[in-house]
N, C-alpha and C positions, 0 to 999 in steps of 0.2 A: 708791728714789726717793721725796722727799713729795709728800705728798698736796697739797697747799695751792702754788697757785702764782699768781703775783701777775702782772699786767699793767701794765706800766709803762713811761712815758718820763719816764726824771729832766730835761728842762725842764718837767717839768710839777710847780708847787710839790705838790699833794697826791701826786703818785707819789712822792716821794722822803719823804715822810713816811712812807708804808707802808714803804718800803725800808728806810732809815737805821729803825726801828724792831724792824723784822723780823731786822734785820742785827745790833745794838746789844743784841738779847737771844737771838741763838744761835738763833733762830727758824729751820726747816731748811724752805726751798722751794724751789721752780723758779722759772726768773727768764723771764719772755715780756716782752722788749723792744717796745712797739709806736711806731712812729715818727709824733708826728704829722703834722711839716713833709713826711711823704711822705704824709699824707692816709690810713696804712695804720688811723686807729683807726676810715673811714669802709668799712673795706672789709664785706663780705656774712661773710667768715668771723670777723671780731671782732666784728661784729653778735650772733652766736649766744651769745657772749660775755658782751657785756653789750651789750641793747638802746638803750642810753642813748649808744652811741658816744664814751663818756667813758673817759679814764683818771686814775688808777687801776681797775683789775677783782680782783678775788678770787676766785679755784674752789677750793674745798677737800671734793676727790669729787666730789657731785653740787652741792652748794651753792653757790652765785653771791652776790656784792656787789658794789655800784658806787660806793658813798660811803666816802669817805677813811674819814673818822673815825669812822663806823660799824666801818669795818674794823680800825680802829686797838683799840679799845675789846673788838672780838670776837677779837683774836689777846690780847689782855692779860687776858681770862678766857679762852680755853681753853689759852693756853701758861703762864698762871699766872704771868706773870713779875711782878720785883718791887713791891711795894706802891704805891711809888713812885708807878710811873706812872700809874696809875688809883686812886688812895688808897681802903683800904676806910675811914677815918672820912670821918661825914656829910658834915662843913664843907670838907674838902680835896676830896672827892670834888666837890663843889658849885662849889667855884671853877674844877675843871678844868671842867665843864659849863656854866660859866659862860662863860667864854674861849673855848670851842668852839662855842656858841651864836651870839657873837657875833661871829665871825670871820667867818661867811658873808657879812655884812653889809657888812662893814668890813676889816678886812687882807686878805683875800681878793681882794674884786673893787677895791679901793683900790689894792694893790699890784699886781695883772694890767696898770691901766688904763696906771701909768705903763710898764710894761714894753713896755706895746702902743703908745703913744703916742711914747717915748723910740727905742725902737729898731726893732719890725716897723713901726709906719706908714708910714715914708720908703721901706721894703724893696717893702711890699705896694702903697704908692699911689704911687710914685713921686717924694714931695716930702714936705717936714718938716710935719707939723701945726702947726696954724694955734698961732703962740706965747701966745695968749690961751688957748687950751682945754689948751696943757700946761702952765700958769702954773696956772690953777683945778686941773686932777687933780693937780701936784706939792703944791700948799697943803692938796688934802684928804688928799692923803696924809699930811702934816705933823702935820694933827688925827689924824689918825688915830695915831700915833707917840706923840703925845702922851696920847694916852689906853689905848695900852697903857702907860706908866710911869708914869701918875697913877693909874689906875685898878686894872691888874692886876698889875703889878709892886710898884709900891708900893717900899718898902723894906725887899721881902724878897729874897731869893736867889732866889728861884724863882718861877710865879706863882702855886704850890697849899703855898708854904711853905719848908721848906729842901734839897727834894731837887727834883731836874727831872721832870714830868710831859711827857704826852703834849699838851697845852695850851703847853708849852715847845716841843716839838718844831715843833706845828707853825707857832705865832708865827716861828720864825725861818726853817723853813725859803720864810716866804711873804716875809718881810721878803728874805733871799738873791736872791729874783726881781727886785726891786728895783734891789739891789746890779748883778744881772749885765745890767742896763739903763745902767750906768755910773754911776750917783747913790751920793756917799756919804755913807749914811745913818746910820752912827758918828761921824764924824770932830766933828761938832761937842753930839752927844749921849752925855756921859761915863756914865751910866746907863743905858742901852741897850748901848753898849759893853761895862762890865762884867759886867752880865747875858749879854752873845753870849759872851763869855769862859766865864764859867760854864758856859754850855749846852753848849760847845767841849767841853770838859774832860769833862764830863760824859756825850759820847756819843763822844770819841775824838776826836782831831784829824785822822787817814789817815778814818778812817769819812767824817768831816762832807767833807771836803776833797775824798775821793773821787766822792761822792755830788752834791758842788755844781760839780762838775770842769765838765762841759757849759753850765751857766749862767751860770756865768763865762768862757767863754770862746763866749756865745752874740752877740756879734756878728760871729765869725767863721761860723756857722752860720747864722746868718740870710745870708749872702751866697750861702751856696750856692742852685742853682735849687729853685723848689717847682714842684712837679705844675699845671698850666693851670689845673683844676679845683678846686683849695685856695686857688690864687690869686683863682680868681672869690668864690669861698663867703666869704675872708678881707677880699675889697675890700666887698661889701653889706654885713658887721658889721660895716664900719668906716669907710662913708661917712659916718655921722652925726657922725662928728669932725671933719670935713671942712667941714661944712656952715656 
Protein backbone atom coordinates (compact mmCIF):
# COMPACT_ATOMS: atom_id res chain seq x y z
CA UNK A 1 0.00 0.00 0.00
CA UNK A 2 1.44 3.83 -0.46
CA UNK A 3 2.33 5.97 1.66
CA UNK A 4 0.85 9.16 0.34
CA UNK A 5 -2.80 9.39 0.03
CA UNK A 6 -4.78 12.27 -1.26
CA UNK A 7 -8.22 13.59 -0.23
CA UNK A 8 -10.23 14.49 -2.76
CA UNK A 9 -13.64 15.46 -4.53
CA UNK A 10 -13.08 15.97 -8.16
CA UNK A 11 -15.99 18.78 -8.28
CA UNK A 12 -13.54 20.59 -6.60
CA UNK A 13 -11.23 22.32 -9.50
CA UNK A 14 -7.97 21.92 -7.09
CA UNK A 15 -8.65 18.13 -6.16
CA UNK A 16 -8.59 17.17 -9.53
CA UNK A 17 -5.44 18.89 -10.18
CA UNK A 18 -3.59 16.82 -7.50
CA UNK A 19 -5.38 13.74 -9.02
CA UNK A 20 -5.02 14.11 -12.91
CA UNK A 21 -1.33 14.85 -11.84
CA UNK A 22 -0.71 12.16 -9.47
CA UNK A 23 -2.39 9.81 -12.00
CA UNK A 24 -0.54 11.44 -15.41
CA UNK A 25 2.92 10.53 -13.73
CA UNK A 26 2.40 6.86 -12.34
CA UNK A 27 2.45 8.59 -8.88
CA UNK A 28 1.16 5.26 -6.49
CA UNK A 29 -1.43 6.45 -3.64
CA UNK A 30 -4.58 5.92 -1.92
CA UNK A 31 -7.41 7.63 -3.12
CA UNK A 32 -9.95 9.13 0.18
CA UNK A 33 -12.94 10.47 -1.82
CA UNK A 34 -14.53 13.17 0.48
CA UNK A 35 -17.99 14.43 -0.63
CA UNK A 36 -18.44 17.91 -0.13
CA UNK A 37 -22.29 18.42 -1.19
CA UNK A 38 -22.64 15.81 1.69
CA UNK A 39 -20.99 18.31 4.08
CA UNK A 40 -18.58 15.10 4.84
CA UNK A 41 -15.25 17.63 4.28
CA UNK A 42 -17.08 19.52 7.59
CA UNK A 43 -17.11 16.47 9.55
CA UNK A 44 -14.71 15.99 13.19
CA UNK A 45 -12.94 13.00 11.47
CA UNK A 46 -11.52 15.10 8.24
CA UNK A 47 -10.93 17.86 10.65
CA UNK A 48 -7.94 15.86 12.10
CA UNK A 49 -7.08 15.73 8.44
CA UNK A 50 -6.68 18.87 7.54
CA UNK A 51 -7.76 21.75 9.98
CA UNK A 52 -8.72 23.98 7.22
CA UNK A 53 -11.73 21.75 6.19
CA UNK A 54 -10.75 22.17 2.63
CA UNK A 55 -10.13 19.78 -0.06
CA UNK A 56 -7.65 18.73 -1.61
CA UNK A 57 -5.57 17.13 1.68
CA UNK A 58 -2.38 15.24 1.40
CA UNK A 59 -0.81 12.48 4.20
CA UNK A 60 2.17 11.10 3.15
CA UNK A 61 3.10 9.10 6.71
CA UNK A 62 2.97 11.51 9.16
CA UNK A 63 3.05 14.65 6.94
CA UNK A 64 -0.06 16.62 6.18
CA UNK A 65 -0.90 19.51 3.36
CA UNK A 66 -3.75 21.36 2.43
CA UNK A 67 -2.83 23.71 -0.57
CA UNK A 68 -3.12 22.36 -4.04
CA UNK A 69 -0.17 23.70 -5.46
CA UNK A 70 1.96 23.34 -2.58
CA UNK A 71 1.22 19.75 -3.08
CA UNK A 72 1.49 19.80 -6.58
CA UNK A 73 4.96 21.19 -6.61
CA UNK A 74 6.02 18.64 -3.45
CA UNK A 75 4.91 15.29 -5.30
CA UNK A 76 7.12 16.82 -8.67
CA UNK A 77 10.34 17.01 -6.33
CA UNK A 78 9.99 13.89 -4.46
CA UNK A 79 8.57 11.59 -7.22
CA UNK A 80 10.99 13.39 -9.55
CA UNK A 81 8.85 13.33 -12.28
CA UNK A 82 9.61 15.02 -15.66
CA UNK A 83 11.41 18.42 -15.98
CA UNK A 84 8.50 19.48 -17.66
CA UNK A 85 6.39 19.98 -15.12
CA UNK A 86 8.21 22.18 -12.72
CA UNK A 87 11.21 23.22 -15.01
CA UNK A 88 14.63 23.06 -13.31
CA UNK A 89 15.72 26.41 -15.66
CA UNK A 90 15.32 29.79 -13.73
CA UNK A 91 13.12 31.52 -16.43
CA UNK A 92 10.54 28.47 -17.07
CA UNK A 93 10.47 27.58 -13.60
CA UNK A 94 9.54 31.55 -13.04
CA UNK A 95 6.69 31.58 -15.28
CA UNK A 96 5.14 28.48 -13.75
CA UNK A 97 5.25 30.50 -10.32
CA UNK A 98 4.13 33.12 -12.10
CA UNK A 99 0.72 31.68 -13.22
CA UNK A 100 0.36 29.90 -9.85
CA UNK A 101 0.80 33.07 -8.04
CA UNK A 102 -1.78 34.52 -9.89
CA UNK A 103 -4.34 32.24 -10.12
CA UNK A 104 -5.44 32.62 -6.44
CA UNK A 105 -6.42 35.90 -7.42
CA UNK A 106 -8.08 35.37 -10.60
CA UNK A 107 -9.14 31.94 -12.35
CA UNK A 108 -9.68 30.56 -9.24
CA UNK A 109 -12.09 32.60 -7.43
CA UNK A 110 -13.33 34.22 -11.11
CA UNK A 111 -14.16 30.84 -12.32
CA UNK A 112 -15.81 29.41 -8.83
CA UNK A 113 -18.02 32.62 -8.83
CA UNK A 114 -19.68 31.88 -12.26
CA UNK A 115 -19.98 28.29 -11.32
CA UNK A 116 -21.75 29.43 -8.08
CA UNK A 117 -23.85 31.82 -9.56
CA UNK A 118 -24.81 29.87 -13.04
CA UNK A 119 -25.81 26.78 -11.41
CA UNK A 120 -25.80 26.21 -7.26
CA UNK A 121 -27.52 29.69 -6.73
CA UNK A 122 -30.89 28.78 -8.07
CA UNK A 123 -30.23 25.05 -6.31
CA UNK A 124 -29.30 26.69 -2.90
CA UNK A 125 -31.54 29.93 -2.74
CA UNK A 126 -34.19 28.85 -4.66
CA UNK A 127 -34.36 31.48 -7.67
CA UNK A 128 -31.94 32.68 -10.46
CA UNK A 129 -29.42 35.40 -9.32
CA UNK A 130 -30.05 38.68 -9.72
CA UNK A 131 -29.11 39.01 -14.05
CA UNK A 132 -27.07 42.18 -13.13
CA UNK A 133 -24.53 40.45 -10.65
CA UNK A 134 -24.08 37.32 -13.29
CA UNK A 135 -23.69 39.86 -16.24
CA UNK A 136 -20.60 41.64 -13.89
CA UNK A 137 -19.04 37.96 -12.77
CA UNK A 138 -19.53 36.42 -16.43
CA UNK A 139 -17.54 39.89 -17.90
CA UNK A 140 -14.81 39.40 -15.10
CA UNK A 141 -14.55 36.28 -15.98
CA UNK A 142 -14.14 37.38 -19.63
CA UNK A 143 -10.97 39.61 -18.47
CA UNK A 144 -9.97 37.13 -16.83
CA UNK A 145 -9.74 34.70 -20.04
CA UNK A 146 -8.20 37.19 -21.65
CA UNK A 147 -5.46 37.55 -19.77
CA UNK A 148 -4.50 34.28 -19.63
CA UNK A 149 -3.90 34.39 -23.55
CA UNK A 150 -2.36 37.84 -23.61
CA UNK A 151 -0.42 37.33 -20.89
CA UNK A 152 0.53 33.73 -20.11
CA UNK A 153 -0.17 31.77 -23.03
CA UNK A 154 1.03 34.19 -25.37
CA UNK A 155 2.01 32.36 -28.62
CA UNK A 156 3.45 29.67 -27.08
CA UNK A 157 2.36 25.94 -26.74
CA UNK A 158 2.29 25.95 -23.37
CA UNK A 159 2.52 28.53 -20.58
CA UNK A 160 6.26 27.83 -19.24
CA UNK A 161 7.30 27.07 -23.09
CA UNK A 162 6.72 23.95 -25.31
CA UNK A 163 5.91 21.27 -23.08
CA UNK A 164 2.84 21.35 -20.43
CA UNK A 165 3.55 22.43 -16.84
CA UNK A 166 1.71 22.12 -13.77
CA UNK A 167 0.63 26.02 -14.27
CA UNK A 168 -1.08 24.22 -17.49
CA UNK A 169 -2.67 21.71 -15.43
CA UNK A 170 -4.10 23.86 -13.33
CA UNK A 171 -5.38 26.78 -15.57
CA UNK A 172 -7.51 24.30 -17.25
CA UNK A 173 -8.69 22.28 -14.92
CA UNK A 174 -10.22 25.73 -13.22
CA UNK A 175 -11.32 26.96 -16.56
CA UNK A 176 -13.39 22.96 -16.87
CA UNK A 177 -15.48 24.28 -13.65
CA UNK A 178 -16.69 26.88 -15.84
CA UNK A 179 -17.47 24.76 -18.62
CA UNK A 180 -19.49 22.31 -16.36
CA UNK A 181 -21.74 25.52 -15.26
CA UNK A 182 -22.91 25.24 -18.98
CA UNK A 183 -20.86 28.29 -20.47
CA UNK A 184 -18.95 27.83 -23.45
CA UNK A 185 -15.81 29.09 -22.87
CA UNK A 186 -13.91 27.65 -26.36
CA UNK A 187 -16.43 27.93 -28.88
CA UNK A 188 -15.61 31.54 -29.66
CA UNK A 189 -11.90 31.61 -28.40
CA UNK A 190 -9.68 29.82 -31.15
CA UNK A 191 -6.48 30.17 -28.79
CA UNK A 192 -7.74 28.98 -25.79
CA UNK A 193 -9.17 26.21 -27.62
CA UNK A 194 -6.07 25.05 -29.23
CA UNK A 195 -4.09 25.34 -26.07
CA UNK A 196 -7.17 23.01 -24.22
CA UNK A 197 -6.32 20.66 -27.21
CA UNK A 198 -2.84 20.61 -26.35
CA UNK A 199 -3.16 20.23 -22.73
CA UNK A 200 -5.77 17.26 -23.74
CA UNK A 201 -3.17 15.38 -25.56
CA UNK A 202 -0.73 16.06 -23.26
CA UNK A 203 -2.25 14.53 -20.02
CA UNK A 204 -4.42 11.83 -22.04
CA UNK A 205 -7.86 12.20 -23.21
CA UNK A 206 -9.55 8.93 -20.83
CA UNK A 207 -7.32 10.73 -17.80
CA UNK A 208 -8.57 14.36 -18.50
CA UNK A 209 -12.29 12.98 -19.47
CA UNK A 210 -12.23 10.75 -16.66
CA UNK A 211 -11.18 13.09 -13.99
CA UNK A 212 -13.80 15.93 -15.40
CA UNK A 213 -16.56 13.15 -15.83
CA UNK A 214 -18.62 14.71 -12.35
CA UNK A 215 -18.29 18.31 -13.47
CA UNK A 216 -19.67 17.90 -16.42
CA UNK A 217 -22.30 16.28 -15.50
CA UNK A 218 -22.72 18.60 -12.23
CA UNK A 219 -26.14 19.81 -12.93
CA UNK A 220 -27.43 16.63 -12.59
CA UNK A 221 -25.62 16.48 -9.05
CA UNK A 222 -26.57 19.57 -7.77
CA UNK A 223 -30.18 18.32 -8.06
CA UNK A 224 -29.80 15.83 -5.71
CA UNK A 225 -30.59 16.79 -1.85
CA UNK A 226 -27.92 18.38 0.28
CA UNK A 227 -27.58 17.93 4.11
CA UNK A 228 -30.15 20.88 5.99
CA UNK A 229 -26.94 22.12 7.46
CA UNK A 230 -24.74 22.73 4.08
CA UNK A 231 -27.71 24.10 2.80
CA UNK A 232 -27.81 26.80 5.84
CA UNK A 233 -23.85 27.45 5.83
CA UNK A 234 -24.08 27.57 1.62
CA UNK A 235 -27.35 30.19 1.70
CA UNK A 236 -25.11 32.97 4.30
CA UNK A 237 -22.06 32.71 1.55
CA UNK A 238 -24.20 33.45 -0.79
CA UNK A 239 -26.85 36.00 0.30
CA UNK A 240 -24.55 38.81 -0.76
CA UNK A 241 -25.38 37.85 -4.32
CA UNK A 242 -28.69 38.20 -3.67
CA UNK A 243 -28.52 41.55 -2.17
Amino acid sequence: MADLTLYVDLMSQPSRSVYIFAKANNIPFNLHRVQLFKGEHQSEEYGKINILRKVPALKDGDFTMAESTAMLLYMARKFKTPDHWYPADVKKCALVDEYLAWQHTNTRPNGSKVFWVKLMAPVVMGQEAPREKVDAILAEFDTTLKLLEDKFIQNKPFIAGDKISVADLVAIVEIMQVVGAGIAVFDERPKLAAWKKRVVEALGEELFLESHECILNAKKMASEPFPPELIQMLKSKMAVIYQ
